[in-house]
C-alpha positions as a Markdown table, in Angstrom:
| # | Residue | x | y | z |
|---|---|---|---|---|
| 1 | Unk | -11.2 | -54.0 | 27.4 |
| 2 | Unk | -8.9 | -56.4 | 25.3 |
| 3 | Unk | -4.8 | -55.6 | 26.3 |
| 4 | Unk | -2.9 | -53.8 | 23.7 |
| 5 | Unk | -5.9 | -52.5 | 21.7 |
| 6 | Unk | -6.7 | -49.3 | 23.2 |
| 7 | Unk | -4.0 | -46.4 | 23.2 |
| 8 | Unk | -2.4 | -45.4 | 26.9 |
| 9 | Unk | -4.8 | -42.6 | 28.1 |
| 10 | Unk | -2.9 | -40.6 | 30.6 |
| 11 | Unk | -2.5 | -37.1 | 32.5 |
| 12 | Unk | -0.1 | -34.4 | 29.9 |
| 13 | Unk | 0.5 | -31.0 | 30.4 |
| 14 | Unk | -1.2 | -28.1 | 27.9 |
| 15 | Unk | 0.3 | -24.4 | 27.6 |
| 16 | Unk | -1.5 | -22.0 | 26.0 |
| 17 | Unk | -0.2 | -19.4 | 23.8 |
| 18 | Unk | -0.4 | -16.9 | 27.1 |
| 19 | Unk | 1.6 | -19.0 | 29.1 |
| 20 | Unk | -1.8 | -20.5 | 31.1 |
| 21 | Unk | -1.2 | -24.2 | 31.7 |
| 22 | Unk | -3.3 | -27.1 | 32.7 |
| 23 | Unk | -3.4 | -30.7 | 33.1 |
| 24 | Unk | -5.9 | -32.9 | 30.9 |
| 25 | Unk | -6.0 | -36.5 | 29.9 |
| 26 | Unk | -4.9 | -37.5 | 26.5 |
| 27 | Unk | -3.6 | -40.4 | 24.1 |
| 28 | Unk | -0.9 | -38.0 | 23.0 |
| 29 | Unk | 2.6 | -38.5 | 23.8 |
| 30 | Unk | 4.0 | -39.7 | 27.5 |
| 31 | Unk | 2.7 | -39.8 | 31.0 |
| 32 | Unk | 3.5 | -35.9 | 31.8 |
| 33 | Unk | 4.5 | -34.5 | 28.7 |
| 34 | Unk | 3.9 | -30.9 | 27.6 |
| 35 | Unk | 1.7 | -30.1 | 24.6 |
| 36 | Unk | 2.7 | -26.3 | 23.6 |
| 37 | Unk | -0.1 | -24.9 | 21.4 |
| 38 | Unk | 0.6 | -21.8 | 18.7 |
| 39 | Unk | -3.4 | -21.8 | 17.8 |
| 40 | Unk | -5.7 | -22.1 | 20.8 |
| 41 | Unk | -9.2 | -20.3 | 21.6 |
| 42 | Unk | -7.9 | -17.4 | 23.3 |
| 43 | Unk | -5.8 | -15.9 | 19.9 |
| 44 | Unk | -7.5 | -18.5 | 17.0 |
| 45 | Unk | -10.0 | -15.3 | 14.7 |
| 46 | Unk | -12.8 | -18.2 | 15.3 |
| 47 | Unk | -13.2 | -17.5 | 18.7 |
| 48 | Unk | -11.8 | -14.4 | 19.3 |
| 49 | Unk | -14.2 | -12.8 | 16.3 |
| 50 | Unk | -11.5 | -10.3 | 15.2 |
| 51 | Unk | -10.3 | -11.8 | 11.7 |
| 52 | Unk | -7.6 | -10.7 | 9.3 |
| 53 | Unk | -8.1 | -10.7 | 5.5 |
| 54 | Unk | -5.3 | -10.8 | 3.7 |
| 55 | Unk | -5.4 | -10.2 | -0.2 |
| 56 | Unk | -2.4 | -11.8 | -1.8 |
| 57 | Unk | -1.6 | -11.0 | -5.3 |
| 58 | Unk | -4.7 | -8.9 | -5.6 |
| 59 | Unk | -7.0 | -12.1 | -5.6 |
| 60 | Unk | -9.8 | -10.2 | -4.0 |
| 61 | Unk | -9.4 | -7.0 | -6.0 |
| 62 | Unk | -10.1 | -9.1 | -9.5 |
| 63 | Unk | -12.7 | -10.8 | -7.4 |
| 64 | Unk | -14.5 | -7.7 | -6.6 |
| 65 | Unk | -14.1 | -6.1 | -10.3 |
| 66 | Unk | -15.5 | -9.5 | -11.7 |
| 67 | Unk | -18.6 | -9.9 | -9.3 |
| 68 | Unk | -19.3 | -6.7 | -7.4 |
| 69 | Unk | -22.3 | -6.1 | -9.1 |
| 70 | Unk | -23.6 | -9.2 | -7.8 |
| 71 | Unk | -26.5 | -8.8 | -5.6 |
| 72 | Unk | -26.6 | -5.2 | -5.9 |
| 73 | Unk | -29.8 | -3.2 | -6.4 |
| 74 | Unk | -30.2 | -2.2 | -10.0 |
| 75 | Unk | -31.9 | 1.3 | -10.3 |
């Protein structure tokens, strides 16, 4: 490898949102530094499979009114 072309690739420091912690290698930051995550696999709806839907300003309402008949069995 050519000097000064790659990133440093060292050991850091990752917390989950529980607390858990472990060590990993990484470009990111400095030899021993802490990444703190807010979003990880153990709270993030993607993993976890329970999602929140959230209808601001009655976006979904309209959306319903408007296409709700969509795919529906006509009789």
């Amino acid at each position: 490898m050519k000097d000064k072309l790659h990133p440093a690739y060292h050991e850091i420091n990752i917390v989950m949102t529980d607390g858990t912690a472990f060590k990993t290698r990484s470009t990111w930051g400095q030899p021993g530094a802490t990444m703190r995550l807010d979003i990880d696999p153990k709270t993030h709806p993607a993993w976890t499979g329970v999602s929140k839907l959230v209808d601001r300003g009655g976006r979904m309402s309209r959306f319903k009114e408007k296409f709700g008949m969509i795919g529906q069995p006509t009789s």
